[in-house]
C-alpha positions in Angstrom: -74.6 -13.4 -22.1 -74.9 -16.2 -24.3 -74.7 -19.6 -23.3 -73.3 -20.9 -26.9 -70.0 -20.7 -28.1 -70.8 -18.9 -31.4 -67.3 -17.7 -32.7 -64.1 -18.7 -33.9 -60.9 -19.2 -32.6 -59.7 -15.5 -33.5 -62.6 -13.7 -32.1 -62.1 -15.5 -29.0 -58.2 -14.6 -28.6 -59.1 -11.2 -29.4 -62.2 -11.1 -26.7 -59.8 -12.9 -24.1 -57.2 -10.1 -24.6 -59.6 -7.3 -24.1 -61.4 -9.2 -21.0 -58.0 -9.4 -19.4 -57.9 -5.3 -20.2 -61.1 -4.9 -18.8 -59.8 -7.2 -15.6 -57.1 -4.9 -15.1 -58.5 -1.5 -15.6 -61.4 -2.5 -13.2 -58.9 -4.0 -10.5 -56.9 -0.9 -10.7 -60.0 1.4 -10.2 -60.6 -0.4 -7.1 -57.6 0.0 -6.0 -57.3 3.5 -6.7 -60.4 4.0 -4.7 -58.7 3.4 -1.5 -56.2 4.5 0.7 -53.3 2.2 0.4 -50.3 1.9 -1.3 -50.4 -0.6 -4.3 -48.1 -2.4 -6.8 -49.1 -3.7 -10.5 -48.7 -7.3 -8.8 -51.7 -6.0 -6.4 -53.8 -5.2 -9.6 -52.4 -8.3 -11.5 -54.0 -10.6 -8.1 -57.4 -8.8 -8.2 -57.8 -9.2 -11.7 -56.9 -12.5 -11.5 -59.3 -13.3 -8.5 -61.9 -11.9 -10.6 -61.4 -13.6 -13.9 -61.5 -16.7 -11.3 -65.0 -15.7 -9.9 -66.1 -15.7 -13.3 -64.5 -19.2 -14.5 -66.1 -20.6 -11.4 -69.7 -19.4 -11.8 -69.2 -20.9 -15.6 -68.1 -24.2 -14.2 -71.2 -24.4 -12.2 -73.8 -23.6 -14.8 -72.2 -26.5 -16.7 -72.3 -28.7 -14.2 -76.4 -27.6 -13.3 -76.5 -28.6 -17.2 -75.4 -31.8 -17.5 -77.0 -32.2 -14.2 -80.2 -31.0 -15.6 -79.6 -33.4 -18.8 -78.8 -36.5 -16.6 -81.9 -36.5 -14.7 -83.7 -35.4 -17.6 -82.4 -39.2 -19.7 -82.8 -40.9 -15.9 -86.3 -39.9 -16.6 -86.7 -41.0 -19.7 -85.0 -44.3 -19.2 -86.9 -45.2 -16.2 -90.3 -44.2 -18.1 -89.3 -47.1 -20.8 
């Protein structure tokens, strides 16, 4: 997965639409798996906890990068 934001505003609303497909499909495959009655709210949640896991983990690599870059100029600026 690439770190950099590389495409335009259409090729990201058309990735977004098919990530919330794949959220979906997956969540329902899940559910499928086990032996419980579900509704399209239940697959709706999971896919939506995922898609949450992922925003998450992206949150914290940014913030390990700009805490990466703020030491990084703390170091500079203290070697001046």
């Amino acid at each position: 997965m690439s770190e950099n934001v590389e495409a335009g505003w259409e090729t990201l609303y058309s990735q977004s639409k098919t990530t919330a497909e794949d959220y979906f499909f997956f969540a329902r495959a899940l559910l499928e798996k086990e032996d419980i009655k579900y509704s399209a709210a239940d697959v709706i949640a999971l896919a939506q906890v995922m898609a949450y896991d992922l925003r998450t983990t992206a949150i914290l690599v940014s913030a390990q990068k700009i805490k990466a870059a703020i030491e990084h100029w703390a170091m500079v600026y203290d070697r001046t």
